[in-house]
Every structure is written in structure tokens, then in C-alpha cells.
N, CA, C and O atoms as a GROMACS GRO file, in nm:
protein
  332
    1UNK      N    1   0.085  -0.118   0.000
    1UNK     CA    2   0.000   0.000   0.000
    1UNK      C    3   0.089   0.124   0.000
    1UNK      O    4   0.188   0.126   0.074
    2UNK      N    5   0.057   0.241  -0.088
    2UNK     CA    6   0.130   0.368  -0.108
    2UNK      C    7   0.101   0.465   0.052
    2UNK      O    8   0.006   0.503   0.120
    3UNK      N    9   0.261   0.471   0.051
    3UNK     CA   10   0.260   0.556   0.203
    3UNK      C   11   0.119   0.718   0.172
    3UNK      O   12   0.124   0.787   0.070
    4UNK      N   13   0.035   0.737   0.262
    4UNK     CA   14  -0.039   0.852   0.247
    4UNK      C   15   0.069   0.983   0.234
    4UNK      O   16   0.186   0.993   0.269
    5UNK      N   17  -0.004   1.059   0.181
    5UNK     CA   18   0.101   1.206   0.160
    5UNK      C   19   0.038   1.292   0.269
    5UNK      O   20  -0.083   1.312   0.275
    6UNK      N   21   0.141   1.349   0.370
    6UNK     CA   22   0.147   1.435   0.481
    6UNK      C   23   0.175   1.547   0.434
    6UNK      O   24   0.274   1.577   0.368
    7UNK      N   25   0.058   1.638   0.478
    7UNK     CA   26   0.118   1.773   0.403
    7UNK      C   27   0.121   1.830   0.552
    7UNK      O   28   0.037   1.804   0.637
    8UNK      N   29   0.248   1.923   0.571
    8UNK     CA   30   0.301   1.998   0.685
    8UNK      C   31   0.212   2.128   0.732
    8UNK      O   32   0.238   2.192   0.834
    9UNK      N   33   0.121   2.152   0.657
    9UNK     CA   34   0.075   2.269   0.680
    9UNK      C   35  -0.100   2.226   0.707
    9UNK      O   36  -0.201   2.295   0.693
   10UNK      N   37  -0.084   2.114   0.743
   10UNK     CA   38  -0.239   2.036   0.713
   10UNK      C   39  -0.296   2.022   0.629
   10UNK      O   40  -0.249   2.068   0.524
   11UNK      N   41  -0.428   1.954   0.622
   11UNK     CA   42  -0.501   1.907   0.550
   11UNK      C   43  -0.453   2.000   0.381
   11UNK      O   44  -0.415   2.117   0.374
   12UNK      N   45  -0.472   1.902   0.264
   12UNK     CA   46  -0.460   2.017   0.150
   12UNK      C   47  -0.619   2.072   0.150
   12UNK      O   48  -0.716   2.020   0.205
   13UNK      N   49  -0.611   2.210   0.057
   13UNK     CA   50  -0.749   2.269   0.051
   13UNK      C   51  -0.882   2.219  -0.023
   13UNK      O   52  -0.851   2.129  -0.102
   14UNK      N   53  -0.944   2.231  -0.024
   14UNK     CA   54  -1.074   2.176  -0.095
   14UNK      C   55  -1.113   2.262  -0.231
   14UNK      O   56  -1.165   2.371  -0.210
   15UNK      N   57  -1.094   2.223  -0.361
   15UNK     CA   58  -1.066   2.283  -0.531
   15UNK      C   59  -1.147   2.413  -0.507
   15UNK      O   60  -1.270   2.416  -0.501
   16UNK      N   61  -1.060   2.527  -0.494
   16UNK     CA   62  -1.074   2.656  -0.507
   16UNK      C   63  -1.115   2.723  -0.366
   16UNK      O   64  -1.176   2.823  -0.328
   17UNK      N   65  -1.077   2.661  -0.335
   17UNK     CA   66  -1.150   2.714  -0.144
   17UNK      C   67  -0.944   2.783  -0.109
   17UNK      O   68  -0.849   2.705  -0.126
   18UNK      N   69  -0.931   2.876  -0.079
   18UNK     CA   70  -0.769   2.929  -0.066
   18UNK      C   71  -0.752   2.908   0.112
   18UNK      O   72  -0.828   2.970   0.186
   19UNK      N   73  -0.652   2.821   0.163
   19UNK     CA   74  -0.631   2.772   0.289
   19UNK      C   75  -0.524   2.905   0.330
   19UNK      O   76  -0.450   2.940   0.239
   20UNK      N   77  -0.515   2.967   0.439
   20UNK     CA   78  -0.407   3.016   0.469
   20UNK      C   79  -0.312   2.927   0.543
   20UNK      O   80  -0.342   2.852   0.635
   21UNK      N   81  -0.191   2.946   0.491
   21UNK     CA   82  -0.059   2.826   0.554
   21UNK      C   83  -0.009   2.904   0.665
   21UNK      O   84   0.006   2.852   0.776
   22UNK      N   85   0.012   3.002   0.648
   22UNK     CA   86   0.054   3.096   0.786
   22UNK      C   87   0.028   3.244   0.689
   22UNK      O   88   0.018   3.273   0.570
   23UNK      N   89   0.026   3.322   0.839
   23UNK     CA   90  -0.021   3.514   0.769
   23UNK      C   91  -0.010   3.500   0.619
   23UNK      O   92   0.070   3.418   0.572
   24UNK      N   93  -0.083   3.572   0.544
   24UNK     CA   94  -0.110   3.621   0.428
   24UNK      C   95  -0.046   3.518   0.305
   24UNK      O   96  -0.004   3.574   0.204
   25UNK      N   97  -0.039   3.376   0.312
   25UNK     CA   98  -0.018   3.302   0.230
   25UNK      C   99  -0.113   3.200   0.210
   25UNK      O  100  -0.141   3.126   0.305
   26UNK      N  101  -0.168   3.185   0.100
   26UNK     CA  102  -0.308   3.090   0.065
   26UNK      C  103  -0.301   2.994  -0.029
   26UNK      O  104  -0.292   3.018  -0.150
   27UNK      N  105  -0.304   2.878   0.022
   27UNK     CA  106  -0.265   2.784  -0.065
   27UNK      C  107  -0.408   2.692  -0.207
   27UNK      O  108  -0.495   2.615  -0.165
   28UNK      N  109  -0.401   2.710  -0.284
   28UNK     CA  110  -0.505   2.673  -0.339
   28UNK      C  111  -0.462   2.549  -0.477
   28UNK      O  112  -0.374   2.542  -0.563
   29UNK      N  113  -0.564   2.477  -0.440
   29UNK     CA  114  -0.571   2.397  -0.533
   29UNK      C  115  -0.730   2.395  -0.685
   29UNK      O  116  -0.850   2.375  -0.699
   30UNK      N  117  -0.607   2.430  -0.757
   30UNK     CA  118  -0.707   2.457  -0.903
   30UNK      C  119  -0.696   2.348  -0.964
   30UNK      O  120  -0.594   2.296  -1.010
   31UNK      N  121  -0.861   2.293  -0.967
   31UNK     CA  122  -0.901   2.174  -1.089
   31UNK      C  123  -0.834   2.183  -1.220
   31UNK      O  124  -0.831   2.290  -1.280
   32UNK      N  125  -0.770   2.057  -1.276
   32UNK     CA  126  -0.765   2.076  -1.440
   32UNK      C  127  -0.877   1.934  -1.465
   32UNK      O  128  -0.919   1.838  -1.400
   33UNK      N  129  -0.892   1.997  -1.615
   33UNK     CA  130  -1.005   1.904  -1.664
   33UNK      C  131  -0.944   1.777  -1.743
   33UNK      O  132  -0.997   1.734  -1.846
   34UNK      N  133  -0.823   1.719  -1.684
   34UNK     CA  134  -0.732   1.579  -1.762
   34UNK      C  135  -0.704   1.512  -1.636
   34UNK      O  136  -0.760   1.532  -1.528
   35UNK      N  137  -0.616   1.434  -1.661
   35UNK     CA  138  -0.554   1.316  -1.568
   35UNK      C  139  -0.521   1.369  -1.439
   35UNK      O  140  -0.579   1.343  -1.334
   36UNK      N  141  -0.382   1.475  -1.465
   36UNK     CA  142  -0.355   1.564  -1.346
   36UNK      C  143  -0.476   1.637  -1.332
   36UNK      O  144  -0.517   1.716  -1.415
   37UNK      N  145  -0.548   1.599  -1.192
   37UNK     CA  146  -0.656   1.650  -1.186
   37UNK      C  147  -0.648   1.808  -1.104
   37UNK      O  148  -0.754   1.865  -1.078
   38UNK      N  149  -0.573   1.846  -1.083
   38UNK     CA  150  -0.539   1.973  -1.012
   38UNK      C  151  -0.406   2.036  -1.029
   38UNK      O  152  -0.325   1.979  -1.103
   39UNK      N  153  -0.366   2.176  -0.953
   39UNK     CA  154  -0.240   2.214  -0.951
   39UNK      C  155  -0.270   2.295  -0.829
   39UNK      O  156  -0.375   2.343  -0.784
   40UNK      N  157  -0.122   2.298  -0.780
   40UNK     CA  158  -0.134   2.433  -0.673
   40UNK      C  159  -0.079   2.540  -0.694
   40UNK      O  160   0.036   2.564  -0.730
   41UNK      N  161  -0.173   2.614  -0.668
   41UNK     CA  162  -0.124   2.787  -0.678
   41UNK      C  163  -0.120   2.829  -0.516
   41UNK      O  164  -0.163   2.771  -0.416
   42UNK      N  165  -0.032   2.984  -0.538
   42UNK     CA  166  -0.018   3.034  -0.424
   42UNK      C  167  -0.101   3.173  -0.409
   42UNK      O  168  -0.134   3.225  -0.515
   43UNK      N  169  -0.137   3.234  -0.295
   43UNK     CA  170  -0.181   3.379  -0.330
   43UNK      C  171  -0.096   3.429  -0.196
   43UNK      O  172  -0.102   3.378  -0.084
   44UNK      N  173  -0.029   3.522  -0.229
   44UNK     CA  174   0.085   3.604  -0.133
   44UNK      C  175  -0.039   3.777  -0.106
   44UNK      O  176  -0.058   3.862  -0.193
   45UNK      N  177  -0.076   3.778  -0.020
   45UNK     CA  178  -0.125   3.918   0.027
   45UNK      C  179  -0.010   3.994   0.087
   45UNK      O  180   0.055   3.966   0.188
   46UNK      N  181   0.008   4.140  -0.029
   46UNK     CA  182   0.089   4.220   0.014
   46UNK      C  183   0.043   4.330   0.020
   46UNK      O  184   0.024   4.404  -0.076
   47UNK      N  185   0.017   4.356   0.143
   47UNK     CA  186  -0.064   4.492   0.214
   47UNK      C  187  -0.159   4.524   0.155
   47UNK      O  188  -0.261   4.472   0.201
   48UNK      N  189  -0.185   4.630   0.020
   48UNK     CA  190  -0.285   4.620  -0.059
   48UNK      C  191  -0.336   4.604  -0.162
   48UNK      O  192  -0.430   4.655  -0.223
   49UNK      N  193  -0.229   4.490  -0.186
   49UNK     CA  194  -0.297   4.414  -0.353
   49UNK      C  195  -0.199   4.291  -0.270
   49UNK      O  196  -0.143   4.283  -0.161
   50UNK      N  197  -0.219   4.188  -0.414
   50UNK     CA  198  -0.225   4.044  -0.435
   50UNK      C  199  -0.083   3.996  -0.508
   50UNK      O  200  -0.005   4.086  -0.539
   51UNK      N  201  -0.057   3.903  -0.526
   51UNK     CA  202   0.046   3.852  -0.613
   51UNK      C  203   0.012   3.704  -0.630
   51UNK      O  204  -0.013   3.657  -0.519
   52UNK      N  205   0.004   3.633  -0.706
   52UNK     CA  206  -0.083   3.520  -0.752
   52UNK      C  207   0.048   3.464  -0.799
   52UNK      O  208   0.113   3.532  -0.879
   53UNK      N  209   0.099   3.334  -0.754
   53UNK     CA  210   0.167   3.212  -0.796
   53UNK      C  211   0.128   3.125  -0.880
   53UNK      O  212   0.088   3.027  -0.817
   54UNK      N  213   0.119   3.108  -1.011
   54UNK     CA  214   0.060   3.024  -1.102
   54UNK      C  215  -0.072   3.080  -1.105
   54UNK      O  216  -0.102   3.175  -1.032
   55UNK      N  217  -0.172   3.013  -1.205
   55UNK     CA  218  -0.309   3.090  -1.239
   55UNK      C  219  -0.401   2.936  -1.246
   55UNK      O  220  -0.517   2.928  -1.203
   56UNK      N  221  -0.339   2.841  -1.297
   56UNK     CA  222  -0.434   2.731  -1.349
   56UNK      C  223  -0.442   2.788  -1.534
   56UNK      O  224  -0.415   2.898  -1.582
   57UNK      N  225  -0.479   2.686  -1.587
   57UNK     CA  226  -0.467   2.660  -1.779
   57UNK      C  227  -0.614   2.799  -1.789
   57UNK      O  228  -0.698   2.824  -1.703
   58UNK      N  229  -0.602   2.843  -1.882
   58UNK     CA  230  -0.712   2.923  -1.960
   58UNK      C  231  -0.771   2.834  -2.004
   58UNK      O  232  -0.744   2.751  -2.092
   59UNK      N  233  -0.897   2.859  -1.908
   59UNK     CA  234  -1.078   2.754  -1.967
   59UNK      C  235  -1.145   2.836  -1.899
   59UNK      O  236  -1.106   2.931  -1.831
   60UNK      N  237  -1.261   2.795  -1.921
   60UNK     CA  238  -1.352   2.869  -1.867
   60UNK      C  239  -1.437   2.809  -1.711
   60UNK      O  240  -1.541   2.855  -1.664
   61UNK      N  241  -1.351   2.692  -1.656
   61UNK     CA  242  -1.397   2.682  -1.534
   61UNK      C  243  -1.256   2.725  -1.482
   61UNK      O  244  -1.280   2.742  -1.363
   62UNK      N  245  -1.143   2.749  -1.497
   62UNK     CA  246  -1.104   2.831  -1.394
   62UNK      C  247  -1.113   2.953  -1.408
   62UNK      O  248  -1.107   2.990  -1.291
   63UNK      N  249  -1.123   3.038  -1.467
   63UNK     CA  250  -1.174   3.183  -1.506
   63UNK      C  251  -1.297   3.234  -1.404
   63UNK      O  252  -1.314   3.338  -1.342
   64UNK      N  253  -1.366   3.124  -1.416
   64UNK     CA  254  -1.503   3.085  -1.308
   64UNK      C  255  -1.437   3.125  -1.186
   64UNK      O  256  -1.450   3.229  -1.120
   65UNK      N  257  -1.333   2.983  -1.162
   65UNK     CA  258  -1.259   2.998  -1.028
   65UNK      C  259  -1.216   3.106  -0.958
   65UNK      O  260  -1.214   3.099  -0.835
   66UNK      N  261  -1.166   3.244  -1.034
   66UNK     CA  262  -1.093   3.281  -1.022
   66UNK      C  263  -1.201   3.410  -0.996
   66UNK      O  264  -1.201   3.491  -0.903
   67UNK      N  265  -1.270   3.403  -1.083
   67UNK     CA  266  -1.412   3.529  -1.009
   67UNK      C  267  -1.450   3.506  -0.872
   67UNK      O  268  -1.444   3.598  -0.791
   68UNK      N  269  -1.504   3.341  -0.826
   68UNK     CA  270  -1.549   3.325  -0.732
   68UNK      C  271  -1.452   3.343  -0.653
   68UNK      O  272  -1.492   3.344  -0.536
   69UNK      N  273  -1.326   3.360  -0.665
   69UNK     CA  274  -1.236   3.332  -0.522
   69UNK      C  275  -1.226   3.479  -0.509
   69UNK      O  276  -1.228   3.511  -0.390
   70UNK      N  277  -1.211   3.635  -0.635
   70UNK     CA  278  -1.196   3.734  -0.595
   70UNK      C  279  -1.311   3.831  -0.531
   70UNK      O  280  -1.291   3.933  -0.464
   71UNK      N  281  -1.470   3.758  -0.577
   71UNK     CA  282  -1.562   3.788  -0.495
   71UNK      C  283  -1.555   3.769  -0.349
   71UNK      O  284  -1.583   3.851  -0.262
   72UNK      N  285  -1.504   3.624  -0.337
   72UNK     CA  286  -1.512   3.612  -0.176
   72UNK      C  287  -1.405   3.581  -0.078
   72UNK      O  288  -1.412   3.536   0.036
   73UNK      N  289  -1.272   3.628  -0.174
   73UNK     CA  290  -1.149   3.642  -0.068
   73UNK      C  291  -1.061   3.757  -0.085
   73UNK      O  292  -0.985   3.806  -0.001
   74UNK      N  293  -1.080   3.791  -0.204
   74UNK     CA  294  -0.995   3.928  -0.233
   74UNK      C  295  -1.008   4.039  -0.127
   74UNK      O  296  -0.895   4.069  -0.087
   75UNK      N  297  -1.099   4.104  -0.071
   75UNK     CA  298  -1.147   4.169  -0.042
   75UNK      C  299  -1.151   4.326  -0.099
   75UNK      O  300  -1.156   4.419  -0.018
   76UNK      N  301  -1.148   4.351  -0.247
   76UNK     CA  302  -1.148   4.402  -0.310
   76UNK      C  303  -0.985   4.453  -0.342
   76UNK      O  304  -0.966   4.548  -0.418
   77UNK      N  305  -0.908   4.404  -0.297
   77UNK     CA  306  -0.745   4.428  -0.310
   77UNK      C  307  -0.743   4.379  -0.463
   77UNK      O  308  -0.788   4.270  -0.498
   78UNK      N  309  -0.674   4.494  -0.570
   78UNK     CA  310  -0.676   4.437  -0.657
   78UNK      C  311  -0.516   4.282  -0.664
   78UNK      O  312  -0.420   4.290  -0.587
   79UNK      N  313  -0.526   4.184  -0.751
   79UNK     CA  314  -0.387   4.170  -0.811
   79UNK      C  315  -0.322   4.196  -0.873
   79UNK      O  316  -0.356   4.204  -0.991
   80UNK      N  317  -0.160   4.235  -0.827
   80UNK     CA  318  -0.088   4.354  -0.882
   80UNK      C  319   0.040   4.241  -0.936
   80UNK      O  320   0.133   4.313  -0.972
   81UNK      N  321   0.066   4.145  -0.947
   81UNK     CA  322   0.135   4.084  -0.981
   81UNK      C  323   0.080   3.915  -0.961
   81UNK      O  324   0.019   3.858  -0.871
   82UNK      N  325   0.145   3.864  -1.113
   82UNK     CA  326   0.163   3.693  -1.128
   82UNK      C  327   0.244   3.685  -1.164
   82UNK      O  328   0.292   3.763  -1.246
   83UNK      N  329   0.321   3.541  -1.096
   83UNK     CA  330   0.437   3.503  -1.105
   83UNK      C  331   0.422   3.340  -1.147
   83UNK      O  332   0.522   3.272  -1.164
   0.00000   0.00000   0.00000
């Protein structure tokens, strides 16, 4: 049987829900629609805007994703950088 994967920062997040790992770092996992069924992105809050670690592929359910997460976590901070 394959050893379970321990993630250090707990539980991983639930597809598009952004976990904070410690102060102002949010760990998120974005659905892809193939085999690799996800990826992780980061969101770094810097005072008053955003900086976004990876985005997830251009489709139109993460585009989705990416409205719903700035409706209800952004808090209107725009993002001022992706990396």
C-alpha cells in the first residue's frame, strides 16, 4: 500500500477554497479538466494588492474559479502581480 502524503501545513485545501498556511499566504488547489486533476497555486497578500503564484490553464472553469475566489477572498485588493 502507497505511504499517504502528509502535508506539513495540514489538510490540503478543498478545489478553489484558498487555505491560509501561515499570515497572508493561501494555498489553493485549481481543478484541471485531464488526468492531473489539479495544480497548486499560491496567493501572497501584500498589504494592498495580491500577487498570484501560477493561475491554473485558460478555460472557462477556472476563469469561473478565479471570479469566485476574488468575490469572496480578495477583499477588493486588486492583483498587482503573477508570477
Amino acid at each position: 500500500m502507497p505511504a499517504k502524503i502528509r502535508y506539513p501545513c495540514g489538510n490540503a485545501p478543498n478545489n478553489e477554497d484558498p487555505q491560509e498556511v501561515c499570515p497572508g499566504v493561501f494555498w489553493i488547489r485549481m481543478p484541471l479538466p485531464f488526468k492531473l486533476d489539479h495544480v497548486n497555486l499560491w496567493l501572497l497578500e501584500d498589504g494592498d494588492q495580491w500577487t498570484v503564484i501560477d493561475t491554473g490553464i485558460d478555460c472557462d472553469e477556472t476563469r469561473a474559479a478565479w471570479e469566485r475566489i476574488a468575490a469572496t477572498h480578495l477583499n477588493g485588493k486588486p492583483v498587482r502581480r503573477v508570477i
